[in-house]
Every structure is written in structure tokens, then in C-alpha cells.
PDB file of the backbone (N, CA, C, O) and the ligand in Angstrom, with CONECT records:
HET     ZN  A 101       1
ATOM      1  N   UNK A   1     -30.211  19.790-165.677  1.00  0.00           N
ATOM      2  CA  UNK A   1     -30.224  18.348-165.446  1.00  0.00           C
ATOM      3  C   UNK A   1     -29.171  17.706-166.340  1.00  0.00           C
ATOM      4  O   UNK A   1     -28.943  18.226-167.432  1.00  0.00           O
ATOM      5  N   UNK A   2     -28.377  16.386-165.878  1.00  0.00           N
ATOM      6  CA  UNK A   2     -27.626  15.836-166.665  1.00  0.00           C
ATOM      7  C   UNK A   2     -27.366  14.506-166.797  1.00  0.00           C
ATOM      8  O   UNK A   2     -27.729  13.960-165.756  1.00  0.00           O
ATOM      9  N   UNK A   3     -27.110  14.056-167.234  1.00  0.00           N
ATOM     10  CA  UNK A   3     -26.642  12.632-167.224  1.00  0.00           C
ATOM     11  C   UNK A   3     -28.491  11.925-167.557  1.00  0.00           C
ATOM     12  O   UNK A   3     -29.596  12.342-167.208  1.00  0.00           O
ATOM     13  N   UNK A   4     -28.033  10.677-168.404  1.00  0.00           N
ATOM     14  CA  UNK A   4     -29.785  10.391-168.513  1.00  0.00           C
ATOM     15  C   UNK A   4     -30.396   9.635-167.384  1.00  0.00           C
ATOM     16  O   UNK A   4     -29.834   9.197-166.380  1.00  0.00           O
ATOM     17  N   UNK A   5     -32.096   9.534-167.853  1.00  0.00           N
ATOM     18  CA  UNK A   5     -32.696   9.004-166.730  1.00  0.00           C
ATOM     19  C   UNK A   5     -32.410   7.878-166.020  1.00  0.00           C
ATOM     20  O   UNK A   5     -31.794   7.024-166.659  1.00  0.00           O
ATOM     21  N   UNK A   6     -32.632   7.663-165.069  1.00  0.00           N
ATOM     22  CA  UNK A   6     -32.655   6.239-164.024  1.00  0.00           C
ATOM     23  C   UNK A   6     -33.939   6.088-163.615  1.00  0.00           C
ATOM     24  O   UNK A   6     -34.697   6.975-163.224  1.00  0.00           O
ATOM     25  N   UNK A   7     -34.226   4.511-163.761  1.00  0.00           N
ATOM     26  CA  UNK A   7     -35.423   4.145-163.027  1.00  0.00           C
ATOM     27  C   UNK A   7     -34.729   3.422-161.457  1.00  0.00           C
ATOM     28  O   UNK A   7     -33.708   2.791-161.181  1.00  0.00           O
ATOM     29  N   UNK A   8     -36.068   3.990-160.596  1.00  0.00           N
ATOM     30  CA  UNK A   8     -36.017   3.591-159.284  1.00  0.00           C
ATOM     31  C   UNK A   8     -35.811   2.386-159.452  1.00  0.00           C
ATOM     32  O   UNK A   8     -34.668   2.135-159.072  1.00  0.00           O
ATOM     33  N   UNK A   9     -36.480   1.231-159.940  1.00  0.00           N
ATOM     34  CA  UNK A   9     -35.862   0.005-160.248  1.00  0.00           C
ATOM     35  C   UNK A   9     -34.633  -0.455-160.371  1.00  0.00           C
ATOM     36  O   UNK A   9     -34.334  -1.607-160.054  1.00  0.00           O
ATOM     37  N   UNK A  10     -33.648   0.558-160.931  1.00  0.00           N
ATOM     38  CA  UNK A  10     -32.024   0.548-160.559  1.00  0.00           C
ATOM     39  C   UNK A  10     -31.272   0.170-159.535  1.00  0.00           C
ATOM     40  O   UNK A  10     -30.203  -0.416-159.367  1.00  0.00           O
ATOM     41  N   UNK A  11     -32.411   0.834-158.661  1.00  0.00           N
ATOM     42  CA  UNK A  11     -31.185   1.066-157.001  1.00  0.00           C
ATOM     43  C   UNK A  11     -31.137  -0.405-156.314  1.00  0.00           C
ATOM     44  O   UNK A  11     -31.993  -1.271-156.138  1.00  0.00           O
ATOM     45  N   UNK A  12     -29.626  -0.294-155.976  1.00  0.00           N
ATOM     46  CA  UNK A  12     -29.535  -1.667-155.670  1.00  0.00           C
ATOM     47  C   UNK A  12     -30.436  -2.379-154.395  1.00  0.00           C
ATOM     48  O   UNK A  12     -30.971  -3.473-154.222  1.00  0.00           O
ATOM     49  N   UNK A  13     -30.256  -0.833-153.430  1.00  0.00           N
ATOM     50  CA  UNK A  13     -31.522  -1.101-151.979  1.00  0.00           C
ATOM     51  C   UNK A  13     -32.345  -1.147-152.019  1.00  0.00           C
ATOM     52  O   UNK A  13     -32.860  -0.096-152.400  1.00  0.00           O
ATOM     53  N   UNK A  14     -33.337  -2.315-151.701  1.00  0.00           N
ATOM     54  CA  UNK A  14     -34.893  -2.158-151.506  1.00  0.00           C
ATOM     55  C   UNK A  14     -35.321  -0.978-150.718  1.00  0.00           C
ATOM     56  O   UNK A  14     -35.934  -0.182-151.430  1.00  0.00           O
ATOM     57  N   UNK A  15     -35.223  -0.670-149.706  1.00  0.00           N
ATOM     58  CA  UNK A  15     -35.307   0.660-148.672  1.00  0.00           C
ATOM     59  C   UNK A  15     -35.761   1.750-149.874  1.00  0.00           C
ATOM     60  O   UNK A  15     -36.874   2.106-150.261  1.00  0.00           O
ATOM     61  N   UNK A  16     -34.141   2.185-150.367  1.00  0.00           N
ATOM     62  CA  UNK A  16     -34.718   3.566-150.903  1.00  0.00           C
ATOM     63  C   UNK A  16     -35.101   3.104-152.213  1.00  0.00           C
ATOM     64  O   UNK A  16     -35.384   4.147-152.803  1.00  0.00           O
ATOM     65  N   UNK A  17     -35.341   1.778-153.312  1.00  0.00           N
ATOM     66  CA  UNK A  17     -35.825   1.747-153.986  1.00  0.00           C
ATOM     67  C   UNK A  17     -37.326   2.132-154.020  1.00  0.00           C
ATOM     68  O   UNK A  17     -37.872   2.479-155.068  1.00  0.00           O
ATOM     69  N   UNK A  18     -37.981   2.057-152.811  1.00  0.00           N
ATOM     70  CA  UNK A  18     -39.159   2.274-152.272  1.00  0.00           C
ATOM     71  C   UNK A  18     -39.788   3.825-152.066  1.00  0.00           C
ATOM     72  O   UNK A  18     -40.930   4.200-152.333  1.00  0.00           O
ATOM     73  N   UNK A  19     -38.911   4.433-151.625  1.00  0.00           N
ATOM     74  CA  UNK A  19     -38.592   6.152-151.455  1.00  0.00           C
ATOM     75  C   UNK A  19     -38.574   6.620-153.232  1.00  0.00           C
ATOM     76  O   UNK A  19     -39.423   7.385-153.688  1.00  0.00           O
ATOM     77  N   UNK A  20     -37.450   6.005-154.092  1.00  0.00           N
ATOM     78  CA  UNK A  20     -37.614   6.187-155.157  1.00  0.00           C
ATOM     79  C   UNK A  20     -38.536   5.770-156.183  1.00  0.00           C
ATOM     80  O   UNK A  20     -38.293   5.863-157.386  1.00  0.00           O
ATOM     81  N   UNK A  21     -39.344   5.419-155.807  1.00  0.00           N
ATOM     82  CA  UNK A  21     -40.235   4.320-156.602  1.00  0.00           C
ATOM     83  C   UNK A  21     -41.680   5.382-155.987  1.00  0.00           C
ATOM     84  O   UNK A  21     -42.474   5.491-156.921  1.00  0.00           O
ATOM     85  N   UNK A  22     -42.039   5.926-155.086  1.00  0.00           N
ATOM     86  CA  UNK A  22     -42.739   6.604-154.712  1.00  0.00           C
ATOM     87  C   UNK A  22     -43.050   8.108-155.392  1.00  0.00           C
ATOM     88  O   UNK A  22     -44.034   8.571-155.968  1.00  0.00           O
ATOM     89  N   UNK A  23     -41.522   8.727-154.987  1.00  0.00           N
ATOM     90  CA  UNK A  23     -41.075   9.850-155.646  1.00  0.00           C
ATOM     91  C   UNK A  23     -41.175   9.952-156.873  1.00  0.00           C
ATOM     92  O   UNK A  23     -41.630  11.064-157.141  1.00  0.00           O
ATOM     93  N   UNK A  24     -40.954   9.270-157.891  1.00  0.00           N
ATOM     94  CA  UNK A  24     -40.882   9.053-159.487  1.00  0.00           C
ATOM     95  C   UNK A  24     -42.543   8.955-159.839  1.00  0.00           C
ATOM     96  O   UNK A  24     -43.027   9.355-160.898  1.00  0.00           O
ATOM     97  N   UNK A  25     -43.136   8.479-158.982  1.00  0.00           N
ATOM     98  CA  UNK A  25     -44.749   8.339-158.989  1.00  0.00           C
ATOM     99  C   UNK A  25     -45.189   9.793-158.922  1.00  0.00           C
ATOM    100  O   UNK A  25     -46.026  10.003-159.800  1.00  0.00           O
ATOM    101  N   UNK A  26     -44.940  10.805-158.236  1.00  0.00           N
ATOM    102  CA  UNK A  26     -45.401  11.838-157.780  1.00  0.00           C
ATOM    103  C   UNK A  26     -44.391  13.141-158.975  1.00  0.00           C
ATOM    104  O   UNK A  26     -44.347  14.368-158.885  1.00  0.00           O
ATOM    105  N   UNK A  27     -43.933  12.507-159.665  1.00  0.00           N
ATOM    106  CA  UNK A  27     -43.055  13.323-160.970  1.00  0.00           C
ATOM    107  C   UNK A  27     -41.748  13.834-160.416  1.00  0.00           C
ATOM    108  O   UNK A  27     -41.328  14.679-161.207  1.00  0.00           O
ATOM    109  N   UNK A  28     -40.974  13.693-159.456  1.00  0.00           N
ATOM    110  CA  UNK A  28     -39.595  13.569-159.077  1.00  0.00           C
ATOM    111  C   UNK A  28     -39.030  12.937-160.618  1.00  0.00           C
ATOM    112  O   UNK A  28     -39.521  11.929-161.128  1.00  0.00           O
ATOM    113  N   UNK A  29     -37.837  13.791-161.276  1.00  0.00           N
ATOM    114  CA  UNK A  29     -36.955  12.940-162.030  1.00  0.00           C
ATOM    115  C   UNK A  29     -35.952  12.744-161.342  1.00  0.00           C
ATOM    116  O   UNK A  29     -35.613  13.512-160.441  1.00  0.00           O
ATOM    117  N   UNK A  30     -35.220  11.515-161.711  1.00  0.00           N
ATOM    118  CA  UNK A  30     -34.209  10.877-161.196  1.00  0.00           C
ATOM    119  C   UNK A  30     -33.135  10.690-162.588  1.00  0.00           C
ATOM    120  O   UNK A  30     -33.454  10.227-163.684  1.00  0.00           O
ATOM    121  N   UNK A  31     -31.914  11.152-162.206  1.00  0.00           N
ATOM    122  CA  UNK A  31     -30.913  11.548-163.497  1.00  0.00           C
ATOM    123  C   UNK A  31     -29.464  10.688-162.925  1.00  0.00           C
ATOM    124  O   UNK A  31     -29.020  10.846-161.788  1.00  0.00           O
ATOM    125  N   UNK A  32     -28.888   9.822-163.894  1.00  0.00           N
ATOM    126  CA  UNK A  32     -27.737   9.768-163.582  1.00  0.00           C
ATOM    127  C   UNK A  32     -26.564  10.541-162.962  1.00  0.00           C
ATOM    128  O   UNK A  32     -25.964  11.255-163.764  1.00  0.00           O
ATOM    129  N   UNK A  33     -26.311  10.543-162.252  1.00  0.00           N
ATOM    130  CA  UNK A  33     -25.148  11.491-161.219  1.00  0.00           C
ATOM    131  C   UNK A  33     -24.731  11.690-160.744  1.00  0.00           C
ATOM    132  O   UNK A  33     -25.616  12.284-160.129  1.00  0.00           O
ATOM    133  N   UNK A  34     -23.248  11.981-159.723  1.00  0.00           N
ATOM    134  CA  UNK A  34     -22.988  11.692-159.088  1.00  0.00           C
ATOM    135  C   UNK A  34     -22.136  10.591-158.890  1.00  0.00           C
ATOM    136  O   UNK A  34     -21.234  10.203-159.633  1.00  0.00           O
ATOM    137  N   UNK A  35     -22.657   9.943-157.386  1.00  0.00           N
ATOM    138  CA  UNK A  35     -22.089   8.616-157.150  1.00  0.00           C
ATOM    139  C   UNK A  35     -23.464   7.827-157.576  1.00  0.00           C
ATOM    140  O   UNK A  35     -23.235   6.618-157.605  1.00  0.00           O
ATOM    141  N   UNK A  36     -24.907   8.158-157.937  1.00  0.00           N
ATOM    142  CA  UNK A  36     -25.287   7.235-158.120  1.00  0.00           C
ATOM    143  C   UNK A  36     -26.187   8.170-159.134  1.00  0.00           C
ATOM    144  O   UNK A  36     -25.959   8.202-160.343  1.00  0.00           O
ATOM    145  N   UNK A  37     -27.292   8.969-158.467  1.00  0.00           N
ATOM    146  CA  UNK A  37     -27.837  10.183-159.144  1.00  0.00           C
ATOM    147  C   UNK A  37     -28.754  10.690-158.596  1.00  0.00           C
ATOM    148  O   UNK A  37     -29.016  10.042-157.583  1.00  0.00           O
ATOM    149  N   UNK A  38     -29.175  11.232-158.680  1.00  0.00           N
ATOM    150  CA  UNK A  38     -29.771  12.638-158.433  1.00  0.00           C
ATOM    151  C   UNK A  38     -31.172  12.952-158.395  1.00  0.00           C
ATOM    152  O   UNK A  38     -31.345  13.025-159.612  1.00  0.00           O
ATOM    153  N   UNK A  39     -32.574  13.252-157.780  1.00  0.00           N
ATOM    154  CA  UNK A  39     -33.786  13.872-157.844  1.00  0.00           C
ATOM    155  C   UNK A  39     -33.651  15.155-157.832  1.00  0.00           C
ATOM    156  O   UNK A  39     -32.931  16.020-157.334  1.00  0.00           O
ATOM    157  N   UNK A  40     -34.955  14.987-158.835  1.00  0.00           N
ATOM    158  CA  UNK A  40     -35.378  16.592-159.840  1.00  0.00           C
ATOM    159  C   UNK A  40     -36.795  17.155-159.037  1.00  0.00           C
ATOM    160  O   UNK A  40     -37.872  16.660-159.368  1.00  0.00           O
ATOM    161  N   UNK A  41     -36.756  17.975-158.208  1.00  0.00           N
ATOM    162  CA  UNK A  41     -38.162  17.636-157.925  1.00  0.00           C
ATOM    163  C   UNK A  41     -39.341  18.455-158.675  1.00  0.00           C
ATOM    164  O   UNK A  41     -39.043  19.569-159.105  1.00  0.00           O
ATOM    165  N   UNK A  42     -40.322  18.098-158.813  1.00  0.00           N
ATOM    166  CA  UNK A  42     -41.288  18.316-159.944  1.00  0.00           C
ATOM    167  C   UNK A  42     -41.928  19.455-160.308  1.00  0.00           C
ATOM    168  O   UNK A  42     -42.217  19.768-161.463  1.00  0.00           O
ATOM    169  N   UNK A  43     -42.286  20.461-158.712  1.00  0.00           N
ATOM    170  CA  UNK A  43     -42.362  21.530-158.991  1.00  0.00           C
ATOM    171  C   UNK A  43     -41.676  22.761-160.195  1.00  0.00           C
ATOM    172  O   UNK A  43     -40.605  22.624-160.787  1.00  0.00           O
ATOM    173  N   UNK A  44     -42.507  23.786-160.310  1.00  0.00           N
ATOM    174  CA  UNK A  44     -42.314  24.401-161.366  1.00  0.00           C
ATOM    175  C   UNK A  44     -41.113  25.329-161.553  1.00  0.00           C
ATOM    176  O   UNK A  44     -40.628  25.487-162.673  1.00  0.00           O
ATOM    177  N   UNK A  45     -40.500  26.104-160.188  1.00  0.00           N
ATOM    178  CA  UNK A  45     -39.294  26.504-159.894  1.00  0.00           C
ATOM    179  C   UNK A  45     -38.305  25.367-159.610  1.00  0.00           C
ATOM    180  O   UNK A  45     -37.089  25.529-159.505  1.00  0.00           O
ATOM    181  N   UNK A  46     -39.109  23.918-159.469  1.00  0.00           N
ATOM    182  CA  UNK A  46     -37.525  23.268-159.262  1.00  0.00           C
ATOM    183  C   UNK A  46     -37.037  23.442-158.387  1.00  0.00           C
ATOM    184  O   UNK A  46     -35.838  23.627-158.596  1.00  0.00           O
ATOM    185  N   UNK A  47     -37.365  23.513-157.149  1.00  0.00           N
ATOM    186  CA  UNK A  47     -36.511  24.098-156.254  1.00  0.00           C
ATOM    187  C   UNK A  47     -35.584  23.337-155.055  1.00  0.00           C
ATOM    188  O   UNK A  47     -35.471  23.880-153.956  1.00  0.00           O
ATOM    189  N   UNK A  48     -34.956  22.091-155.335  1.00  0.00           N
ATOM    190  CA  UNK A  48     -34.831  21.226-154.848  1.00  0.00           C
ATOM    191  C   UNK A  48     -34.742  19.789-155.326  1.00  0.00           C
ATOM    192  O   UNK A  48     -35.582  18.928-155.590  1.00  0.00           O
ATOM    193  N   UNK A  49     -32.900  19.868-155.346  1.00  0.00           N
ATOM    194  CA  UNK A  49     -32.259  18.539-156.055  1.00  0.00           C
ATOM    195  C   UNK A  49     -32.097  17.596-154.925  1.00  0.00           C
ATOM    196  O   UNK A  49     -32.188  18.293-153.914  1.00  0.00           O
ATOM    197  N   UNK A  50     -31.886  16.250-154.556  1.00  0.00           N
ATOM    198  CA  UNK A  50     -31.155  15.732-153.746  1.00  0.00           C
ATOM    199  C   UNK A  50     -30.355  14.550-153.948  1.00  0.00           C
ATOM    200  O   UNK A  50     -31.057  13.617-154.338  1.00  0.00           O
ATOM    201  N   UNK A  51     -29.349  14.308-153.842  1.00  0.00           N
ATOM    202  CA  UNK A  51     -28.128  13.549-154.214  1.00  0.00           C
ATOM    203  C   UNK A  51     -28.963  11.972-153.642  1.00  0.00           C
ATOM    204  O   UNK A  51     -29.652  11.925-152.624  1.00  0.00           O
ATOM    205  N   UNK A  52     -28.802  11.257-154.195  1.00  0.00           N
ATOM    206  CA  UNK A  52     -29.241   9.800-154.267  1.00  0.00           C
ATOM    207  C   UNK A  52     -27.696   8.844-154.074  1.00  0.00           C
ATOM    208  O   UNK A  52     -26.988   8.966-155.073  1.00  0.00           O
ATOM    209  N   UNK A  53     -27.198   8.109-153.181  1.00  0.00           N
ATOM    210  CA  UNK A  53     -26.813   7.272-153.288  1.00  0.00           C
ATOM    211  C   UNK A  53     -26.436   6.096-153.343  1.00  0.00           C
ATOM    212  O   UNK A  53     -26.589   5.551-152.251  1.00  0.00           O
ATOM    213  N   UNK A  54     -25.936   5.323-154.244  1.00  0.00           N
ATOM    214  CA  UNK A  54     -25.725   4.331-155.236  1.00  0.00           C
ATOM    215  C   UNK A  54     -25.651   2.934-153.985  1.00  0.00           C
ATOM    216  O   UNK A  54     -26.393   1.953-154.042  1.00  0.00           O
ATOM    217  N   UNK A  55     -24.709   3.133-153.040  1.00  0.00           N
ATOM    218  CA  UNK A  55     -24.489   2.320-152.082  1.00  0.00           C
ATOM    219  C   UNK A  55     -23.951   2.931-150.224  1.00  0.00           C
ATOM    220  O   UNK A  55     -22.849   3.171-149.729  1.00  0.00           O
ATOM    221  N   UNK A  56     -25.384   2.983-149.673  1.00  0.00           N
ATOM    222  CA  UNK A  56     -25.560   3.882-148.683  1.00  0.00           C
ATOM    223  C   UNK A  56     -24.848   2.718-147.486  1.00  0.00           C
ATOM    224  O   UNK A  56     -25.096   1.512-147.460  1.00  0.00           O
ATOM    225  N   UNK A  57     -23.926   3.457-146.555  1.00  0.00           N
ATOM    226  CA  UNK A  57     -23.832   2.530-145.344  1.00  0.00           C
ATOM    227  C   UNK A  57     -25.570   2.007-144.469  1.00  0.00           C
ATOM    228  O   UNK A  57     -26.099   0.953-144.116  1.00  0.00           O
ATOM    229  N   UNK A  58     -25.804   3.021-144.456  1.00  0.00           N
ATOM    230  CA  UNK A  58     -27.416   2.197-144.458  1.00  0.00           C
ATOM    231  C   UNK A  58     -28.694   2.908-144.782  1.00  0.00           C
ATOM    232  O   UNK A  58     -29.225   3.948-144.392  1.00  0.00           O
ATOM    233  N   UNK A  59     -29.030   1.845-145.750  1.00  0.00           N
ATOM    234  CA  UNK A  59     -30.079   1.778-146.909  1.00  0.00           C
ATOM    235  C   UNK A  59     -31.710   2.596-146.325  1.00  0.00           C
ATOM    236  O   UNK A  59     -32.604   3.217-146.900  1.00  0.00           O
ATOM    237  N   UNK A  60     -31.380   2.058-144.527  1.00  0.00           N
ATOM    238  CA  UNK A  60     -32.986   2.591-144.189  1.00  0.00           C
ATOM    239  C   UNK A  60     -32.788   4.260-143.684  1.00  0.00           C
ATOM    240  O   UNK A  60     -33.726   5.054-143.758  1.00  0.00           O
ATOM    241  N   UNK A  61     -31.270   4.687-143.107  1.00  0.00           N
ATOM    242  CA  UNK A  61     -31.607   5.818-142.786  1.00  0.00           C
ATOM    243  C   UNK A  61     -31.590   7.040-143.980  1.00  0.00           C
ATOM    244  O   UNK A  61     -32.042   8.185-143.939  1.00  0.00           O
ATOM    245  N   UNK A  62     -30.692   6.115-145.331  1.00  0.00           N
ATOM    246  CA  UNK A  62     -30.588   7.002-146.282  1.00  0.00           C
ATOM    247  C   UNK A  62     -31.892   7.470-147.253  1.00  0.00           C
ATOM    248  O   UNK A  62     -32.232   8.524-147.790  1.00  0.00           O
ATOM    249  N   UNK A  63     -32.422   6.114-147.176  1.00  0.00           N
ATOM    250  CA  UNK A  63     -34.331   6.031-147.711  1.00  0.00           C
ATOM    251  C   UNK A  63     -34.698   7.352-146.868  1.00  0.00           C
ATOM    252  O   UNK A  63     -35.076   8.371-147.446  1.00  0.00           O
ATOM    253  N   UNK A  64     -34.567   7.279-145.484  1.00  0.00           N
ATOM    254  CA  UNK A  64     -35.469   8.117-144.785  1.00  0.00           C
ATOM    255  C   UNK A  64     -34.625   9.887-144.909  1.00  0.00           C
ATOM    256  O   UNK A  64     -35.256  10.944-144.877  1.00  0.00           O
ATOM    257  N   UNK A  65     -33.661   9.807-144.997  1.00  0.00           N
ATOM    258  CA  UNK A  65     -33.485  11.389-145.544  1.00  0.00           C
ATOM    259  C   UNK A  65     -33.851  11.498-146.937  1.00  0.00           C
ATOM    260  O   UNK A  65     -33.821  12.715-147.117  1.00  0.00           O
ATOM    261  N   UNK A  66     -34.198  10.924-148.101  1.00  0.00           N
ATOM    262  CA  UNK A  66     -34.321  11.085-148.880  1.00  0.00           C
ATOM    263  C   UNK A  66     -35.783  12.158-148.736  1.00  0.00           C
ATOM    264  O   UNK A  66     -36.018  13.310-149.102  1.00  0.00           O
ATOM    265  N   UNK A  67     -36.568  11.105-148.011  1.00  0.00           N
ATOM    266  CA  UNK A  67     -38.167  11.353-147.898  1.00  0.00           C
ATOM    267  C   UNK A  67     -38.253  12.558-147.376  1.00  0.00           C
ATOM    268  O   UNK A  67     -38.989  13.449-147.802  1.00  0.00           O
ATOM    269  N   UNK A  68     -37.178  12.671-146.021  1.00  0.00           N
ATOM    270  CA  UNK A  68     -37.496  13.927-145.357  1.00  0.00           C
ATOM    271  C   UNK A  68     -37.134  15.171-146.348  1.00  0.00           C
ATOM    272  O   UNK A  68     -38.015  16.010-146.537  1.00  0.00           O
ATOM    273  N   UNK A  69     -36.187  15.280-146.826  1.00  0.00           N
ATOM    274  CA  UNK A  69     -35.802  15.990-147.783  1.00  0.00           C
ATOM    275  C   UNK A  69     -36.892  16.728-149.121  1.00  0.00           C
ATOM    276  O   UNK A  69     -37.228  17.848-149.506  1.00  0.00           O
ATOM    277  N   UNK A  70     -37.105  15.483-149.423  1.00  0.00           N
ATOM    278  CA  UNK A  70     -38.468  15.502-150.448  1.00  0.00           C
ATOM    279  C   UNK A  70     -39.532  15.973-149.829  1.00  0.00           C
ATOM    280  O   UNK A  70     -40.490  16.401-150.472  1.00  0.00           O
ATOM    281  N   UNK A  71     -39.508  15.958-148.650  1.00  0.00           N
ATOM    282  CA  UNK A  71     -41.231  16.314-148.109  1.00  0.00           C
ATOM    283  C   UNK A  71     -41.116  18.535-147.927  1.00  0.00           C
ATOM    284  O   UNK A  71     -41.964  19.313-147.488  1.00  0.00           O
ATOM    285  N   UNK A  72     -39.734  18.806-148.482  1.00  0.00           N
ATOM    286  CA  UNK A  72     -39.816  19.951-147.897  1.00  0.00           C
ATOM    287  C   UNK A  72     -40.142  20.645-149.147  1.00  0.00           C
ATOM    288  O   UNK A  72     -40.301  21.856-148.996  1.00  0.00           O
ATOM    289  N   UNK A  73     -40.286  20.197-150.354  1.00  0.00           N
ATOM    290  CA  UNK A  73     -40.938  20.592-151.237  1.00  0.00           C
ATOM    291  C   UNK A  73     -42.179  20.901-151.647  1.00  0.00           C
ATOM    292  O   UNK A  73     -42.879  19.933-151.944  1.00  0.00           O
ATOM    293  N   UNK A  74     -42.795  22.280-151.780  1.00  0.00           N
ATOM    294  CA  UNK A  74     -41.817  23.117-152.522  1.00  0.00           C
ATOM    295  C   UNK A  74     -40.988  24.501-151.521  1.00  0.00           C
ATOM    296  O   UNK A  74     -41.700  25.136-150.743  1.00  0.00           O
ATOM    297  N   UNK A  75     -39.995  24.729-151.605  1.00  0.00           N
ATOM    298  CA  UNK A  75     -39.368  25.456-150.732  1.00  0.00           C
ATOM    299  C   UNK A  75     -40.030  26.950-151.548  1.00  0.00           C
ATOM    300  O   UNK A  75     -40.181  27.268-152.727  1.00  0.00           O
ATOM    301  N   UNK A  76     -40.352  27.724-150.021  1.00  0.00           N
ATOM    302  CA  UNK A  76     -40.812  29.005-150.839  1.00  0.00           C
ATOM    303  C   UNK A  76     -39.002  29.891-151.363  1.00  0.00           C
ATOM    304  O   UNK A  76     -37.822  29.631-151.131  1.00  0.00           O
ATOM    305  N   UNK A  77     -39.827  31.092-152.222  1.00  0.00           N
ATOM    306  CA  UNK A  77     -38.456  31.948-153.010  1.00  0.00           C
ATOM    307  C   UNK A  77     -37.594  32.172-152.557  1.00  0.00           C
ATOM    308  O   UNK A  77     -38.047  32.809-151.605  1.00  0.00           O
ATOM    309  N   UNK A  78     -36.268  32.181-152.390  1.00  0.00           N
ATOM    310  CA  UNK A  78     -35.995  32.746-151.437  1.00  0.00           C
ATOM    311  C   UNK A  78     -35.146  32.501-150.128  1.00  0.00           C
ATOM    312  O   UNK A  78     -34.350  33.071-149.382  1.00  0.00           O
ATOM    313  N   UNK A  79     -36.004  30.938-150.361  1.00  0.00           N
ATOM    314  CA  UNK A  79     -35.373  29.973-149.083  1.00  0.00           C
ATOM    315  C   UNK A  79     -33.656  29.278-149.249  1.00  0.00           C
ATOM    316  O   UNK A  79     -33.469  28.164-149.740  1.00  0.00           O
ATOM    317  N   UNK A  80     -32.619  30.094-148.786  1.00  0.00           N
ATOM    318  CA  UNK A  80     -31.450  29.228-149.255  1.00  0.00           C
ATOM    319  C   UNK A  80     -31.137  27.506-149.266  1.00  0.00           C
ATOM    320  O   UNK A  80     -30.127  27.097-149.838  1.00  0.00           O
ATOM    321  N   UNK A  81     -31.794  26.847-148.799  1.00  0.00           N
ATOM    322  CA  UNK A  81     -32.155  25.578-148.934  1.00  0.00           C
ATOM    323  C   UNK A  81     -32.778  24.958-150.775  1.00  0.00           C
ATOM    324  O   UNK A  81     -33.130  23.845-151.167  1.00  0.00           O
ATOM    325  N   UNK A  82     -32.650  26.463-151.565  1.00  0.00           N
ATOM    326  CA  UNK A  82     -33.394  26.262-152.681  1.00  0.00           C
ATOM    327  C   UNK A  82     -32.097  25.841-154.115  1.00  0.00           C
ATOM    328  O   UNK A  82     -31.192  26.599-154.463  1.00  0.00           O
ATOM    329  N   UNK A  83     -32.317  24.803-154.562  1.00  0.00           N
ATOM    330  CA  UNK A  83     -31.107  24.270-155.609  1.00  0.00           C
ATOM    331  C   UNK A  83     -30.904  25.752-156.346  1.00  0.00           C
ATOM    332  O   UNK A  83     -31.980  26.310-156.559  1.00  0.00           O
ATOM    333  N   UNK A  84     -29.883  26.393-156.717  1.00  0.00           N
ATOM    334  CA  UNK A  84     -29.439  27.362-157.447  1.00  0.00           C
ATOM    335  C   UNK A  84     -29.804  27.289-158.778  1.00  0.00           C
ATOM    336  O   UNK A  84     -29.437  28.160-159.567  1.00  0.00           O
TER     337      UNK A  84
HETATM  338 ZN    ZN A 101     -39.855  21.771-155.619  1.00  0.00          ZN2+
END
């Protein structure tokens, strides 16, 4: 992990402030990074980062990959879909 924390409160979009504000509830860290930053997801292998950005052409479909993304956690061993 790098760069320090961000609160969901940051993001400039209500949309995925909402996605992030959820996620951070459920122990997702969120790290400076990137173009904006980054989810940690909480599980114990970690297995699954996803790039957060700062200023999305649009706010509702980027909220909604966020979620979909997040919902595939935890990826079993194995799965190349799994953050390195
Ligand atoms: Zn995970």
C-alpha cells in the first residue's frame, strides 16, 4: 500500500462518494494513488485492489463498477483477477 489514507468524504462525486463511503464501512482501505486512489480490500489475502477515480466522465457508471468490482471479493487462490 502507498501513498496515505483518503476519506470517502474526499471524492468530489456524490455517486461514488456513496460506493466509497459504504466500502470504507465494511474495512476497504482507500490510499492516495494514482489519479485519485486506490481500494484495499479487507480480506486477509488482499486479494483485490481497484483504481478509484478522482474525476470520472460519469460519476454513476464509475460508482457502479466500483461496486461490481468490490462485490467479487474475496477472489479464490489462484484466480488471475487476484492483485499480485
Ligand atoms: Zn479480498
Amino acid at each position: 500500500m502507498v501513498g496515505r489514507e483518503l476519506s470517502a468524504a474526499d471524492h468530489p462525486k456524490k455517486e461514488v462518494r456513496a460506493v466509497l463511503d459504504r466500502l470504507v464501512a465494511q474495512g476497504w482501505k482507500l490510499c492516495k494513488e494514482g489519479h485519485w486512489g486506490r481500494l484495499y480490500c479487507p480480506c486477509e489475502g488482499r486479494c483485490l485492489t481497484i483504481p478509484v477515480p478522482g474525476t470520472p466522465q460519469n460519476a454513476g457508471r464509475a460508482a457502479r463498477k466500483i461496486a461490481a468490482r468490490a462485490a467479487l471479493c474475496p477472489l479464490p487462490d489462484g484466480d488471475p483477477r487476484r492483485a499480485p
